[in-house]
Backbone bond lengths (Angstrom), bond angles and torsions (degrees), N, CA, C in turn:
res aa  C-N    CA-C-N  psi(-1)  N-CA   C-N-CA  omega(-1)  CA-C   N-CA-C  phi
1 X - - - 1.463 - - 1.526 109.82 -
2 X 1.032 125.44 131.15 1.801 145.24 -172.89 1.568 97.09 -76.60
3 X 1.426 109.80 114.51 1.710 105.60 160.75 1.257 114.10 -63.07
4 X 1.187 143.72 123.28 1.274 125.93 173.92 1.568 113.31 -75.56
5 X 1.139 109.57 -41.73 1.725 134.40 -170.70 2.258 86.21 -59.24
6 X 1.211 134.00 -73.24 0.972 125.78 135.59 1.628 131.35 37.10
7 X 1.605 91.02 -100.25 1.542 126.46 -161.53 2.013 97.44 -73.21
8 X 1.657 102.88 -42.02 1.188 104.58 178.56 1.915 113.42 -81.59
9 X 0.912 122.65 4.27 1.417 132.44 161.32 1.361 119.57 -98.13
10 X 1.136 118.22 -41.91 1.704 127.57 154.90 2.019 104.89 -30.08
11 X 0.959 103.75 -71.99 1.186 128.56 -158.59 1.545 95.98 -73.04
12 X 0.985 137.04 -48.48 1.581 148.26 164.34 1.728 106.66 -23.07
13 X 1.709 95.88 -63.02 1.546 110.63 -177.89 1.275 104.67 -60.42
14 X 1.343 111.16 -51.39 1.678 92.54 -159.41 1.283 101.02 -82.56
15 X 1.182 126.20 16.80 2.081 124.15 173.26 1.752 81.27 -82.89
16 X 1.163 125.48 -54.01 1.716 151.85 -155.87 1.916 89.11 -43.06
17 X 1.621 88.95 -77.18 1.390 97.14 -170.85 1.128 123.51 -69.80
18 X 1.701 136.03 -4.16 1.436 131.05 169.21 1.893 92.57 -76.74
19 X 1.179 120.44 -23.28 1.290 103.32 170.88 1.562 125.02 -77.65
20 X 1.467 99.78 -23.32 1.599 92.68 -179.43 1.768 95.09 -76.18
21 X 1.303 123.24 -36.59 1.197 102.96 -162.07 2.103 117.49 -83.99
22 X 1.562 94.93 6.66 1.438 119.52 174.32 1.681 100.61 -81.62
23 X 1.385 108.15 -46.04 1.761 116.51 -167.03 1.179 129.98 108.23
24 X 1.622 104.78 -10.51 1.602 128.66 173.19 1.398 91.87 -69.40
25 X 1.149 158.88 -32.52 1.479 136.61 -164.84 1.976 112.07 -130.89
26 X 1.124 98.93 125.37 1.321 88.71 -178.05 1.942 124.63 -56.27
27 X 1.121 113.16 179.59 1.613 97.01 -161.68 1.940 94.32 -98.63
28 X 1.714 111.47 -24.74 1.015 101.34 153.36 1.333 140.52 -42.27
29 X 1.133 122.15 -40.94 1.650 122.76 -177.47 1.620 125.94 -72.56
30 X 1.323 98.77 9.70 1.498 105.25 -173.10 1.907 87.96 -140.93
31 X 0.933 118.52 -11.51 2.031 115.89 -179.99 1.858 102.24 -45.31
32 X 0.918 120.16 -27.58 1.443 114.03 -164.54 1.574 92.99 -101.55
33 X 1.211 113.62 -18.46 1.745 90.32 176.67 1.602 116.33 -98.33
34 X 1.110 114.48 8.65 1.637 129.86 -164.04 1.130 117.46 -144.71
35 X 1.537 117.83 121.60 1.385 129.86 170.45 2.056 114.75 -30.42
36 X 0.921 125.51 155.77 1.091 110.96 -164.65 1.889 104.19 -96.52
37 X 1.511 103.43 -9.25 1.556 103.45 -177.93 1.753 81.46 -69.87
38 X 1.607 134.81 -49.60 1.382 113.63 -159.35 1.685 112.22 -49.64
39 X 1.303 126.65 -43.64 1.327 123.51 168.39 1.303 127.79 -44.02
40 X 1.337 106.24 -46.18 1.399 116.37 177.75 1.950 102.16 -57.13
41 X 1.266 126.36 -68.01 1.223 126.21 162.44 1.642 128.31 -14.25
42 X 1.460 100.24 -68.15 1.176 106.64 -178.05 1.695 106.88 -63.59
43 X 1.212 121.75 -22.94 1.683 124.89 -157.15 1.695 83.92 -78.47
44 X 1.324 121.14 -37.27 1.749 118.63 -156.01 1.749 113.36 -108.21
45 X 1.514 92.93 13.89 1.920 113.77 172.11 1.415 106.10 -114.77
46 X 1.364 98.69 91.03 2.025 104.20 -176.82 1.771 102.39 -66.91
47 X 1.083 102.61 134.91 1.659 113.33 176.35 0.706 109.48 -114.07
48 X 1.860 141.34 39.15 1.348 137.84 100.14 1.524 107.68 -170.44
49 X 1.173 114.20 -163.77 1.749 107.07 -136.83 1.568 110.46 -86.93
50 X 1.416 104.19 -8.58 1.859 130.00 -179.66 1.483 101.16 -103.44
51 X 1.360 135.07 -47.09 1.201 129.53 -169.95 1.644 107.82 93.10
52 X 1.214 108.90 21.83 1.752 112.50 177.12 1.952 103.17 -97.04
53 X 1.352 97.91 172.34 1.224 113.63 159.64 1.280 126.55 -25.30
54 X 1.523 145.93 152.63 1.631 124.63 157.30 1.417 120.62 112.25
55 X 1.401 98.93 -26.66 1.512 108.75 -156.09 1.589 103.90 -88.78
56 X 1.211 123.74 0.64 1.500 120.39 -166.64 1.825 100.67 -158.29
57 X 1.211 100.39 127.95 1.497 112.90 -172.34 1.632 111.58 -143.43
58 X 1.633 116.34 116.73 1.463 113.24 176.04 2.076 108.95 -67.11
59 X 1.411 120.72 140.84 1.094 137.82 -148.45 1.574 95.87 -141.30
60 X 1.101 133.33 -34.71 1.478 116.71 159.51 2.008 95.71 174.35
61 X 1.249 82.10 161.31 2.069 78.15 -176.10 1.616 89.36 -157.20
62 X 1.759 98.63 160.30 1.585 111.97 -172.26 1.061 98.95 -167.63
63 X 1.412 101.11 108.78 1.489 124.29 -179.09 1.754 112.56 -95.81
64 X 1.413 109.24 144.95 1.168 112.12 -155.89 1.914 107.18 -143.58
65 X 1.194 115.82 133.74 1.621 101.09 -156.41 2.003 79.18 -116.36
66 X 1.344 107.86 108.72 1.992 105.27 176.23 1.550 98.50 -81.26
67 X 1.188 133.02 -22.72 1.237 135.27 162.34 1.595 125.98 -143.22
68 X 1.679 105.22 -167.32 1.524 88.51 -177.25 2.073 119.29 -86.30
69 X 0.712 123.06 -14.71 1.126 137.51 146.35 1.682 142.43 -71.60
70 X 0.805 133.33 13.91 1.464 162.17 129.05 1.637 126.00 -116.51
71 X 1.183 79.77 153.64 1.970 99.36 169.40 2.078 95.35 -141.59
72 X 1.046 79.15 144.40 1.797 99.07 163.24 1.082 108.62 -136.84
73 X 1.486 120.14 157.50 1.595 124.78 -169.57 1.915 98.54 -148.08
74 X 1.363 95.32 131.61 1.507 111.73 -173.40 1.594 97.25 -90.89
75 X 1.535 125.52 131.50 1.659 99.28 155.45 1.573 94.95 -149.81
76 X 1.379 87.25 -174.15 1.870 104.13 174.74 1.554 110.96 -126.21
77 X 1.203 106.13 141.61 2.095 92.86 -167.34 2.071 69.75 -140.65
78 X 1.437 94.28 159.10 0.897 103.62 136.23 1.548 157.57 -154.63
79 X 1.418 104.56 135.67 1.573 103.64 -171.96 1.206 136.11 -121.64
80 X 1.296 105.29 173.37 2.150 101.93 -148.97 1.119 141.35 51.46
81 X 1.720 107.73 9.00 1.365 115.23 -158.56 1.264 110.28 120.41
82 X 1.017 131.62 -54.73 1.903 150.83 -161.57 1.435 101.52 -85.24
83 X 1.583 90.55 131.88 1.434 106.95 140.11 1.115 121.08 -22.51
84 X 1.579 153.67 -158.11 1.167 169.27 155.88 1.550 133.83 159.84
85 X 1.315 125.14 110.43 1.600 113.49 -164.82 1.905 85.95 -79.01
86 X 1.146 110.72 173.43 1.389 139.93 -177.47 1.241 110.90 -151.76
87 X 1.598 127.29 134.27 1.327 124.73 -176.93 1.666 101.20 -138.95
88 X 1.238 131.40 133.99 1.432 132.97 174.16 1.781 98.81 -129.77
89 X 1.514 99.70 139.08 1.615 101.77 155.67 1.637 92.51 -130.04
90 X 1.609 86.37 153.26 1.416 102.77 177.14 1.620 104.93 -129.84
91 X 1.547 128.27 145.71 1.322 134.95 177.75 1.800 116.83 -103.71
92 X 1.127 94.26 138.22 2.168 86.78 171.62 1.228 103.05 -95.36
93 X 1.686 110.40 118.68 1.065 109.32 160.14 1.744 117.27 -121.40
94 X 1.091 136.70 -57.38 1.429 140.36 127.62 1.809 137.79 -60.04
95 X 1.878 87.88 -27.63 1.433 98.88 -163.30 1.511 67.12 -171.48
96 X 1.939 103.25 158.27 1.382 131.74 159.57 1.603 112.43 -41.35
97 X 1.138 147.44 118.24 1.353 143.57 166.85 1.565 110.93 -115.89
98 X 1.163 114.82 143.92 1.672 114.42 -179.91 1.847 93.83 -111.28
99 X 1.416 89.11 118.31 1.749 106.31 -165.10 1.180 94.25 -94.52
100 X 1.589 147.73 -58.61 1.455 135.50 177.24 2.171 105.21 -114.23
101 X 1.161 114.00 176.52 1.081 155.44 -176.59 1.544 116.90 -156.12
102 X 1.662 114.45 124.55 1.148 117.79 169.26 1.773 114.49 -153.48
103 X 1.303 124.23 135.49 1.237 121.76 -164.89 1.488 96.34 -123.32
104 X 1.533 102.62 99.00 1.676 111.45 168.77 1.579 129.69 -64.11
C-alpha cells in the first residue's frame, strides 16, 4: 500500500532541493530532511555557468514507495539548458530522510 502522506513529502523535498541547487532556497531549510552527503552534492553540481539564479528548474517528479520503508522519486529538472533526469531515494527512519540525490 502507497503512503500517500509519504509519496507527497518525497516529492515536496525534491521541489525543496531543485531550489537549493537553483539558490532560491537556502541549504539550511531542507538540512534536517537530507543526509548531509546530499548537500554536499548539490553544493559541487553548478546549475549554470555564472552560479546565479535560473539555472535549475523542477519539470515534473514521481514518487514511488517499492516498499514500506522507502520512497524513491523519478524527475526531470532542468539545467543549463538540458533536460536532466534526477533520482532521490529517501528511507524512514524517525522521519522521511532523502539519503542520496543524483542528476544523470
Amino acid at each position: 500500500m502507497q503512503d500517500a502522506d509519504a509519496l507527497h513529502s518525497a516529492a515536496q523535498t525534491v521541489a525543496m532541493l531543485v531550489d537549493v541547487l537553483d539558490q532560491r532556497r537556502s541549504p539550511r531549510q531542507v538540512r534536517d530532511l537530507v543526509h548531509p552527503r546530499v548537500l554536499r552534492y548539490l553544493r559541487a553540481l553548478p546549475a549554470d555557468g555564472i552560479g546565479s539564479h535560473g539555472g535549475a528548474r523542477l519539470l515534473s517528479v514521481r514518487p514511488v514507495q517499492p516498499n514500506e520503508g522507502a520512497v524513491e522519486v523519478a524527475a526531470s529538472v532542468r539545467l543549463r539548458g538540458q533536460r536532466r533526469a534526477l533520482v532521490a531515494s529517501f528511507e524512514l527512519a524517525d522521519r522521511w530522510i532523502c539519503e542520496t540525490v543524483r542528476v544523470l
